[in-house]
DRENSE-734448 format. One line per 5 residues: number of its first residue (from 1); their letters; for each residue x, y, z of C-alpha. Coordinates in pm, whole numbers, always signed. Layout:
N
NUM	A	X Y Z; ... $
***
This chain:
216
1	XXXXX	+1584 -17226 -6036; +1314 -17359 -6317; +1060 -17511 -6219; +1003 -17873 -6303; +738 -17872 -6587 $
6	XXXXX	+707 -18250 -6579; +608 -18242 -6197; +359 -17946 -6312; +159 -18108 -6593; +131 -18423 -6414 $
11	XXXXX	-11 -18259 -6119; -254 -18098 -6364; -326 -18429 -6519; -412 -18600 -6170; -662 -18315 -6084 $
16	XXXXX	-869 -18330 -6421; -838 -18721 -6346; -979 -18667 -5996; -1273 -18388 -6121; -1346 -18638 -6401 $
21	XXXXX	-1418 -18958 -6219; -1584 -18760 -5928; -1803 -18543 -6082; -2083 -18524 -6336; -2149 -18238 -6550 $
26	XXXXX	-2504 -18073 -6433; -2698 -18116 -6746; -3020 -17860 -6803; -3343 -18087 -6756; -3570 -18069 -7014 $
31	XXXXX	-3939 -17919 -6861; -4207 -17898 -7021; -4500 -17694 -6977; -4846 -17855 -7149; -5031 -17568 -7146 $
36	XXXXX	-5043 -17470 -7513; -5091 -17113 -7419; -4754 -17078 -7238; -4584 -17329 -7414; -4224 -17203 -7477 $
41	XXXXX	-3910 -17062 -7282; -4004 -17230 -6905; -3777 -17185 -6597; -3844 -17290 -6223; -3917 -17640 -6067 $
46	XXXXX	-3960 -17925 -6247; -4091 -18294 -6158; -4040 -18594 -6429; -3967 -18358 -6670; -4297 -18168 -6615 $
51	XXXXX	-4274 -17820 -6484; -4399 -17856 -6126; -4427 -17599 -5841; -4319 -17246 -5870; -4211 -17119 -6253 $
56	XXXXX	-4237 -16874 -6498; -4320 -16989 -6927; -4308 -16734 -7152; -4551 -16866 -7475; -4837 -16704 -7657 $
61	XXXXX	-4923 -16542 -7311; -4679 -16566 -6990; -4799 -16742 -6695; -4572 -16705 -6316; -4682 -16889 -6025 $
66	XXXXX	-4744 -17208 -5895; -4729 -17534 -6129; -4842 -17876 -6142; -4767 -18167 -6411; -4722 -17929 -6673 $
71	XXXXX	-5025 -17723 -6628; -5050 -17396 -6378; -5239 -17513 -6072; -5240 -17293 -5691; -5157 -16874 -5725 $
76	XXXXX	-5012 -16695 -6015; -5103 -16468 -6247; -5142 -16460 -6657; -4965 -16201 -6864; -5011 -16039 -7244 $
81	XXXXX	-4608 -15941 -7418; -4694 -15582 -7319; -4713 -15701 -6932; -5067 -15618 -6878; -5181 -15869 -6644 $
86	XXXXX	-5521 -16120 -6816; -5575 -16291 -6507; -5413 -16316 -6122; -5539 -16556 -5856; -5586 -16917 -5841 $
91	XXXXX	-5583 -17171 -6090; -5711 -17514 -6143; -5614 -17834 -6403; -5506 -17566 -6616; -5799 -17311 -6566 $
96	XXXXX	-5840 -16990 -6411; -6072 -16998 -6109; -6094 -16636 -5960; -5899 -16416 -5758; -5941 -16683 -5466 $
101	XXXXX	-5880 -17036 -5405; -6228 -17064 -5269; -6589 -16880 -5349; -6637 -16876 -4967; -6506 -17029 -4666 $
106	XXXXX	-6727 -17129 -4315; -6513 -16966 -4052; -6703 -17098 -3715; -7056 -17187 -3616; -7135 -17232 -3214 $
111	XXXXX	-7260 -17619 -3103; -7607 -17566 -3122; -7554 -17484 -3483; -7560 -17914 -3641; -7470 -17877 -3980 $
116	XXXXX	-7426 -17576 -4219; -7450 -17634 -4603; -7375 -17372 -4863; -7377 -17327 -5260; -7392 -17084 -5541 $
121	XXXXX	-7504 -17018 -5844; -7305 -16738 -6070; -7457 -16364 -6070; -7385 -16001 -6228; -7324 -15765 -5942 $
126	XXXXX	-7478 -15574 -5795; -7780 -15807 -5808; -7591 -16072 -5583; -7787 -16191 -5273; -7679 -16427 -4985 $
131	XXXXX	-8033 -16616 -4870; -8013 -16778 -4536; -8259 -17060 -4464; -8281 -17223 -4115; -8476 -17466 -3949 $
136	XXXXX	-8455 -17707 -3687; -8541 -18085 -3573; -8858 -17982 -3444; -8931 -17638 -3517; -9266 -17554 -3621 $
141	XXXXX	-9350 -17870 -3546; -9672 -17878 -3234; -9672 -17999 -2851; -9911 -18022 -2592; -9797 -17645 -2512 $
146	XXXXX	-9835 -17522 -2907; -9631 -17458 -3166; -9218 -17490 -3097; -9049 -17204 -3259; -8862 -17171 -3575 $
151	XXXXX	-8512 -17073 -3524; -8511 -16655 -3654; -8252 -16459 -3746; -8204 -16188 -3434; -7905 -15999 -3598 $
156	XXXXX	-7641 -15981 -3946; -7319 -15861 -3885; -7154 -15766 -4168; -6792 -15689 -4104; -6714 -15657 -4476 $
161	XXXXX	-6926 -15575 -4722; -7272 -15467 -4751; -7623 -15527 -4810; -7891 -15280 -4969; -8222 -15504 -4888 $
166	XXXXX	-8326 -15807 -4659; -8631 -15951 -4661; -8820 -16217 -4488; -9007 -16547 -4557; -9181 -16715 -4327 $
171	XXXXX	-9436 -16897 -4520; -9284 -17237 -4439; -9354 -17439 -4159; -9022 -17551 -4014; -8840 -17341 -4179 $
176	XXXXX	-8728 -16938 -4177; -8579 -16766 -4480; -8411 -16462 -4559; -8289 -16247 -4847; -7990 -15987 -4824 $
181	XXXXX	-8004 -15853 -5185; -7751 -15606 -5375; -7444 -15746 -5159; -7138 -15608 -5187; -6841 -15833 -5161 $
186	XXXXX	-6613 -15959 -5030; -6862 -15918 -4695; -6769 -16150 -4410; -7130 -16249 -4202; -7145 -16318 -3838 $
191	XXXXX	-7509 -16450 -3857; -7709 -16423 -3498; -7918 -16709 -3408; -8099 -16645 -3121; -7751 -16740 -2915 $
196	XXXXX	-7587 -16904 -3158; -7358 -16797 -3479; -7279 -16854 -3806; -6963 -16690 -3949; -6862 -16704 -4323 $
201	XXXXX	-6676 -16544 -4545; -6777 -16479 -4903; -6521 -16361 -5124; -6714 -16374 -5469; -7004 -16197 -5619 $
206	XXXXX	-7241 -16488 -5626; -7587 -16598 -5533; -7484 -16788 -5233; -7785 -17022 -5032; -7714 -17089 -4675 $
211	XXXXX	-7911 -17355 -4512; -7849 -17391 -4112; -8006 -17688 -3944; -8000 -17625 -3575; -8023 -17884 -3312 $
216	X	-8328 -17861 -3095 $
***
């Protein structure tokens, strides 16, 4: 027995009916990348037709990682057409930052410890120093029994890195200063304060200045 043909194509015709009212062709959204050194083939995420969160462009130079608005901003890493890698860490507005998000991060200082404030200034290693300056409310300041102490550095614990010198100023009255020169970092500092700490990490080869204010 043949089968009925005309029962056949319109069966066929009701399903392309059905897929055509119910479904919409997934169209390729158009991403760009703004970044006129990787400017060309893009795929990954995209967000208002900006390439946004994690992608790969191929361009003058290739650039994988982490996106934002068109420009590479978080981790990833830069490329040359051989594959020889330019740069790799973090990125920022566009811009390569270093190898980490952040030049150095305060890990934990103890209660006594107020306030810790810390910069830096670019440096060509191995002439990179970490100077710690500390001082309290009333240190070095005078009572009726003499002269209240300075806060002092009793001990540096380095549990990465290394120093070659440290030195000592003392010259000022409230406050006590000290100079680890030739560091070698990374080098991640638990400072000793009589009995309080001070623990930072510094991932960058950088004059860093450290200035603890304790409470009295």
């Amino acid at each position: 027995m043949k089968p009925n043909n005309s029962h056949l194509n319109l069966f066929t015709l009701t399903i392309i009916a059905f897929l055509a009212t119910n479904f919409t062709p997934l169209i390729a959204q158009d991403c760009k990348v703004l970044d006129p050194n990787f400017v060309g083939i893009y795929e990954g995420n995209c967000k208002n037709g900006k390439a946004d969160g994690k992608g790969k462009s191929i361009g003058k130079y290739i650039y994988e990682g982490d996106f934002k608005a068109g420009f590479p901003q978080g981790q990833g890493k830069m490329s040359d057409s051989t594959g020889s890698i330019i740069h790799s860490g973090y990125w920022k507005k566009g811009l390569f930052i270093g190898e980490y998000e952040h030049p150095y991060i305060l890990v934990n200082k103890t209660f006594m410890v107020s306030s810790v404030t810390i910069s830096s200034d670019p440096a060509t290693p191995p002439h990179s120093t970490i100077e710690l300056s500390m001082e309290s409310v009333s240190g070095g300041a005078f009572n009726v029994h003499g002269e209240i102490p300075k806060p002092t550095l009793s001990n540096a614990n380095f549990q990465l890195g290394s120093y070659q010198n440290l030195s000592a100023i003392t010259s000022q009255q409230k406050r006590n200063t000290y100079v680890f020169q030739n560091v070698i970092f990374p080098a991640h500092v638990i400072f000793k304060i009589g009995n309080e700490e001070v623990q930072i990490e510094f991932n960058e080869a950088k004059n860093y200045k450290v200035f603890v204010t304790t409470r009295d």
